[in-house]
C-alpha positions in Angstrom: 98.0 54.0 34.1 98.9 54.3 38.1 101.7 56.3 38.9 103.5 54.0 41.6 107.1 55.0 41.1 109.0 53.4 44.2 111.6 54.9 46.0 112.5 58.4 46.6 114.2 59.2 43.6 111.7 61.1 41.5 111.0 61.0 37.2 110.0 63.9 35.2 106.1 63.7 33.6 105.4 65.9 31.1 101.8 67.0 31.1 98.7 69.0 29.3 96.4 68.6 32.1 96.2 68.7 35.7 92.3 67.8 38.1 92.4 67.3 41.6 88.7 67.0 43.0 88.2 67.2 46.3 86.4 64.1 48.7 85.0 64.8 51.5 87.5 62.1 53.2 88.1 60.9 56.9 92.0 59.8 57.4 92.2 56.7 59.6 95.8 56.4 59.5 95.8 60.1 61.3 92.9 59.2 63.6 95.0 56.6 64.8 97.5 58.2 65.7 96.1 61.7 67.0 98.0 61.5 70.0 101.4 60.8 68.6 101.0 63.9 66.4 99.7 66.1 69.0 102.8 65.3 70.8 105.0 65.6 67.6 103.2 68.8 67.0 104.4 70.2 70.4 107.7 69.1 69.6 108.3 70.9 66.7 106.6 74.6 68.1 109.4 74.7 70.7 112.3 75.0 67.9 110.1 77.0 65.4 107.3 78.8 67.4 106.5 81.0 63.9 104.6 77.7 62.5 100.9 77.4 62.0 98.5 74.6 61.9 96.5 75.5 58.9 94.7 73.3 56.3 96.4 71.3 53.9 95.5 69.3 51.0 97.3 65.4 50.7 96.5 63.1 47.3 95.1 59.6 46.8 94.4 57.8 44.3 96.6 59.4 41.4 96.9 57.9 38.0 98.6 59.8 34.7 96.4 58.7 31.5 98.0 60.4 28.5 99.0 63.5 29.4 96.6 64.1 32.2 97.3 63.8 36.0 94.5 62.8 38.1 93.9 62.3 41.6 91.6 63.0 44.6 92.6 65.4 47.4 91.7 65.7 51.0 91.4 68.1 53.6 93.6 67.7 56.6 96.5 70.0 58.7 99.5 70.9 59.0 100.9 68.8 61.6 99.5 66.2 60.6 101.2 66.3 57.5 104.5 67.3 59.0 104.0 63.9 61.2 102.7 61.6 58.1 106.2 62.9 56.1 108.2 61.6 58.9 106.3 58.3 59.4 105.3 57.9 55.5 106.1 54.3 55.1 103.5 54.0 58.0 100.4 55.6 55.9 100.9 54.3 52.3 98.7 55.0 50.1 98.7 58.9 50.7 100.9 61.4 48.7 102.2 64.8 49.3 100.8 67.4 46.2 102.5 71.1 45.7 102.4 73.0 42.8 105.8 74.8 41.9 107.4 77.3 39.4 110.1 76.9 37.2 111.4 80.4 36.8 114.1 80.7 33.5 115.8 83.8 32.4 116.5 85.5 29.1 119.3 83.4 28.6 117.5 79.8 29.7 118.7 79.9 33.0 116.7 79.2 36.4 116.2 81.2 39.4 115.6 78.9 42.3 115.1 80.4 46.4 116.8 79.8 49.5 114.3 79.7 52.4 115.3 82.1 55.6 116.1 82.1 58.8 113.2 80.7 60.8 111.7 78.8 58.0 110.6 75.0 58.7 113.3 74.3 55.4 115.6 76.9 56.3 118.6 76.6 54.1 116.5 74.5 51.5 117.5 75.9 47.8 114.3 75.1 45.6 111.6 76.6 42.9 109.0 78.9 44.6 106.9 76.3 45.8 104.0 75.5 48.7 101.7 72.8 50.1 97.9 73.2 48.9 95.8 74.9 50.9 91.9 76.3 51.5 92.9 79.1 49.3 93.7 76.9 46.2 89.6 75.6 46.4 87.7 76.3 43.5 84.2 74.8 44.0 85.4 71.2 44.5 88.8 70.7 43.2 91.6 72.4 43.4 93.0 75.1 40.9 96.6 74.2 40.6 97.3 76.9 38.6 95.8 79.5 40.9 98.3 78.1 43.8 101.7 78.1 42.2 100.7 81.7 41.0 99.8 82.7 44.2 102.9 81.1 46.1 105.3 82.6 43.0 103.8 86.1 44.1 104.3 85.5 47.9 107.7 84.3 47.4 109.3 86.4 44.8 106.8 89.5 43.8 106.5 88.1 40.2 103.1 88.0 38.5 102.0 85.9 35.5 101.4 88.9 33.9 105.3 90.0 33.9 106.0 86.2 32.7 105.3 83.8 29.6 103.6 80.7 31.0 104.8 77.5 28.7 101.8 75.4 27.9 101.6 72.2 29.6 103.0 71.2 33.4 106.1 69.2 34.4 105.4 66.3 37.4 108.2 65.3 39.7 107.1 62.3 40.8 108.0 59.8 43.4 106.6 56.7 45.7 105.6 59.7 48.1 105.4 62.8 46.4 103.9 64.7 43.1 105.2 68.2 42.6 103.6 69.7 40.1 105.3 72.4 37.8 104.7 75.6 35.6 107.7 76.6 33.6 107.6 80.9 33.6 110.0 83.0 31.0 110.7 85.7 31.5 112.2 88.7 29.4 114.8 90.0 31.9 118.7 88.3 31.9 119.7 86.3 34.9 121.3 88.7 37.0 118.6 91.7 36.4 115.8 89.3 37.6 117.5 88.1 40.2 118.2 91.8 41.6 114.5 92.1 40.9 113.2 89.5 43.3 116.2 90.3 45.9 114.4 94.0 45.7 110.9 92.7 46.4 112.6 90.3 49.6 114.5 93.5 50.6 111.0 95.1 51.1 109.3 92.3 52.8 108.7 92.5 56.7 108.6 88.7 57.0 109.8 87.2 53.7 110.2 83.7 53.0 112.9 83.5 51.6 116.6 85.1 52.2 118.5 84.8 48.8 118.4 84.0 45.1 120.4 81.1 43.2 121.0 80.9 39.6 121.4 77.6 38.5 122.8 77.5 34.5 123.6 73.7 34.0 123.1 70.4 35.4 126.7 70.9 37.5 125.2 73.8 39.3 122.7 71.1 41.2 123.6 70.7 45.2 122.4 67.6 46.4 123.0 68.5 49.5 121.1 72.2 49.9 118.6 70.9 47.4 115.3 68.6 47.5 114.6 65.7 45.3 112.1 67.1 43.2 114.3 70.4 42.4 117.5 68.5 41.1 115.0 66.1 39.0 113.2 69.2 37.3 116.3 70.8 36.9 117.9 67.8 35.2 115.0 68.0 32.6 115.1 71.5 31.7 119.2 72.2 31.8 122.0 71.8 29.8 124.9 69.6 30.8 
């Protein structure tokens, strides 16, 4: 079946499988509107000179059949993207695609980050997360699995290896948006891991993010410090 959820408010998809092919795909919408986004781009350097315009990978055509998302991916850029977010309703038909990890403690509960000083989402409480990128390619799809591992190291200094990966994914998805999630247990009680990961951020010249929240039950949720996709995976996994 299509997955056309409408609205911003996302629903939880439990899945076996992920495949995102890649097609070799010109964008009108951002033709179009190259100027505009240029402009937009410039914009947004001179209040956070530390971003770069690298590749990013945007979905079409996604569809859940079973327990299997599909969908095609494109190449485009970064500001593009940051320009299509803003304008979305302008370029339907196009969906933002991240993988992210669900990190739970001993005792169940979740570790989530708050991005730094500096950051594009600075102040932004959410799962280790981050867009697609040329690193993620593997022949011609994408390996979904290979980028949430690889953002989860950049982000926190955990490994799959120090981790239990639970079978199967969990989609937060909306009329604009699929985030796509592992759910990673590890051995270590709340407060150890967390000092764990605040030890690995301590060490970092440049790290992403500033601070580690534990989040223990659906109350802990903060609408206001975190994103859509975060309070909806959290409502699936946590206690009341």
């Amino acid at each position: 079946m299509n997955v056309q959820p409408s609205g911003d408010e996302p629903r939880c998809v439990r899945l076996a499988s992920c495949s995102f092919p890649v097609a070799d795909w010109a964008w009108p919408w951002a033709a179009e509107r190259a100027d505009a986004i240029a402009h937009d781009w410039a914009r947004r350097l001179a209040l956070v000179p530390q971003l770069f315009d690298g590749t990013v990978y945007l979905l079409r055509e996604r569809a859940i059949a079973g327990a299997a998302l599909t969908g095609t991916v494109f190449k485009t850029d970064f500001k593009t993207f940051l320009y299509w977010r803003d304008h979305r309703a302008e370029g339907a038909g196009v969906f933002e695609v991240f993988g992210t990890s669900l990190i739970r403690s001993a005792e169940g509960h979740i570790l989530l980050g708050r991005q730094g000083p500096g950051q594009l989402n600075s102040g932004r409480v959410y799962p280790p997360s981050g867009l697609i990128d040329g690193d993620d390619l593997c022949g011609a799809a994408i390996d979904i699995d290979a980028s949430i591992a690889r953002e989860l190291a950049e982000e926190t200094g955990l490994t799959p290896g120090s981790l239990e990966r639970v079978p199967g994914y969990i989609a937060a998805v909306n009329g604009w948006q699929v985030a796509v999630a592992i759910e990673w247990r590890s051995p270590l009680a709340a407060e150890a891991l967390r000092k764990r990961i605040l030890g690995f951020i301590e060490a970092e010249a440049q790290p992403e993010l500033d601070d580690i929240v534990i989040v223990r039950r659906r109350s802990d949720i903060d609408a206001r410090t975190m994103p859509g996709h975060a309070q909806a995976l959290l409502r699936t996994l946590l206690p009341a």
